[in-house]
C-alpha positions as a Markdown table, in Angstrom:
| # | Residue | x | y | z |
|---|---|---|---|---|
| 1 | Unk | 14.5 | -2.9 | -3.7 |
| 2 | Unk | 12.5 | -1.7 | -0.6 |
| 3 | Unk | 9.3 | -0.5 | -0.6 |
| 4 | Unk | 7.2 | 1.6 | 2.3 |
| 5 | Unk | 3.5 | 0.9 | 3.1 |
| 6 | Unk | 1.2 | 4.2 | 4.4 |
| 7 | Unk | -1.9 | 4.0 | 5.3 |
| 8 | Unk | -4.3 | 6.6 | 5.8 |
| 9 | Unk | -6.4 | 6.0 | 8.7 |
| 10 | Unk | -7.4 | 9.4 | 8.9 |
| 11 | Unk | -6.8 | 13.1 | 7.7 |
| 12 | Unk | -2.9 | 14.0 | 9.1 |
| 13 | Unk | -3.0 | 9.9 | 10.3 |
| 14 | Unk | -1.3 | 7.6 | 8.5 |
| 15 | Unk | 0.1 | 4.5 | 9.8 |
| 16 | Unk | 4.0 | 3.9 | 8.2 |
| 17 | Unk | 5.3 | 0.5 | 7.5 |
| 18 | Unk | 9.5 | 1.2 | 7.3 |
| 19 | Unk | 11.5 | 2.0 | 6.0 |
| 20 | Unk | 11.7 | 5.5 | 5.1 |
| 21 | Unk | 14.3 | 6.0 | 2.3 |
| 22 | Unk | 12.6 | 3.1 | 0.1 |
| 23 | Unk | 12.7 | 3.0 | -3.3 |
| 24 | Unk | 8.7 | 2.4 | -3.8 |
| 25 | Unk | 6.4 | 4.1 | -1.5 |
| 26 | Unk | 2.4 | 3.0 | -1.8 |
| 27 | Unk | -0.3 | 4.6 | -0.1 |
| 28 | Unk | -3.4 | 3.6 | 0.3 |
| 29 | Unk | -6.8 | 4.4 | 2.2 |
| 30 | Unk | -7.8 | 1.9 | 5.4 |
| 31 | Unk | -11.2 | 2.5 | 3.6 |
| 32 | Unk | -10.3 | 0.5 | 0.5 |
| 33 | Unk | -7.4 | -1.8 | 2.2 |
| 34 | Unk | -10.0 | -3.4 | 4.9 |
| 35 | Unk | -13.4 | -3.6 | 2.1 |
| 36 | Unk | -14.0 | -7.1 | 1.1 |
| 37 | Unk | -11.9 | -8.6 | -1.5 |
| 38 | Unk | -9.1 | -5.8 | -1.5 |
| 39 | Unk | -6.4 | -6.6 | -4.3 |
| 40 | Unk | -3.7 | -3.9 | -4.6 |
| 41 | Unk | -3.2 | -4.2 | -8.2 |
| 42 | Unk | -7.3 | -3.2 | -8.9 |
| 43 | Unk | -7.0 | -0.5 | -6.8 |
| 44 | Unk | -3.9 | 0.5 | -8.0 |
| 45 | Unk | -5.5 | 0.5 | -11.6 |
| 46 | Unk | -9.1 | 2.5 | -10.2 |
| 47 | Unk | -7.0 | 5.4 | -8.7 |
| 48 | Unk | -7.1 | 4.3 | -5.0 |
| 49 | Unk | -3.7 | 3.0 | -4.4 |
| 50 | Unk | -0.9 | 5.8 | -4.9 |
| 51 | Unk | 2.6 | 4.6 | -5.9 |
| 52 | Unk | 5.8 | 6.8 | -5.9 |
| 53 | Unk | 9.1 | 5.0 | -7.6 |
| 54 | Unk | 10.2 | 3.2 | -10.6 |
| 55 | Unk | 7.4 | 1.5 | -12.3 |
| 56 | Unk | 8.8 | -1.6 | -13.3 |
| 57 | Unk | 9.4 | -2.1 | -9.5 |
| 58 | Unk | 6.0 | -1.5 | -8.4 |
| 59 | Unk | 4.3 | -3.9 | -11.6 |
| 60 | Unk | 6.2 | -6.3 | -9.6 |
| 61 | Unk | 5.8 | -5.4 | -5.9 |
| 62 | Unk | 1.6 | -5.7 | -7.3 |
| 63 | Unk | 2.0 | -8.7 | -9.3 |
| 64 | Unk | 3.7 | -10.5 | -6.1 |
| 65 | Unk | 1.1 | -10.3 | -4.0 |
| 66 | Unk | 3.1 | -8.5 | -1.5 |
| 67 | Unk | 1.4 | -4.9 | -1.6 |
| 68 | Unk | -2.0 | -6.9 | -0.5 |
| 69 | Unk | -0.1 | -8.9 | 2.0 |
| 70 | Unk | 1.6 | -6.0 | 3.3 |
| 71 | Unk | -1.2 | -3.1 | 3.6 |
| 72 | Unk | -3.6 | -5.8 | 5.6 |
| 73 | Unk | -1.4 | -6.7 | 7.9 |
| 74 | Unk | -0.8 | -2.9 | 8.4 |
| 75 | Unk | -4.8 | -2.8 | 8.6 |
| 76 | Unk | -4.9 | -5.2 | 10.9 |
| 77 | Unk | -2.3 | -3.3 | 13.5 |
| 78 | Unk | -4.4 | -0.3 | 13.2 |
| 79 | Unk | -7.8 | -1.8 | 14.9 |
């Protein structure tokens, strides 16, 4: 399984983490990704965080920690 980080810094600028023919793709706004105490899965849940792929995959990818992991440290490239 392979999942692809965007981030939208800005309208038509969104930072990609690769690769681009994964099987999950989760976007999320550098608005909610950098705020204090980001957690993917409660944004996921308030509307924030968009997710495109099989479910079970991304309950997963959320419950891992790795979507938090993964959108900072593409937060962190962007500043």
């Amino acid at each position: 399984m392979s999942v692809q980080y965007r981030l939208i810094v800005a309208k038509k600028d969104e930072r990609v983490d690769v690769p681009d023919d994964a099987d999950i793709v989760i976007t999320a706004p550098i608005e909610a990704v950098t705020a204090d105490g980001f957690d993917a899965t409660v944004e996921f849940m308030r509307g924030r965080l968009k997710a495109a792929g099989h479910t079970g995959q991304l309950i997963e990818v959320l419950k891992s920690g790795a979507a938090t992991e993964s959108l900072r440290a593409l937060a962190l490239s962007v500043a």
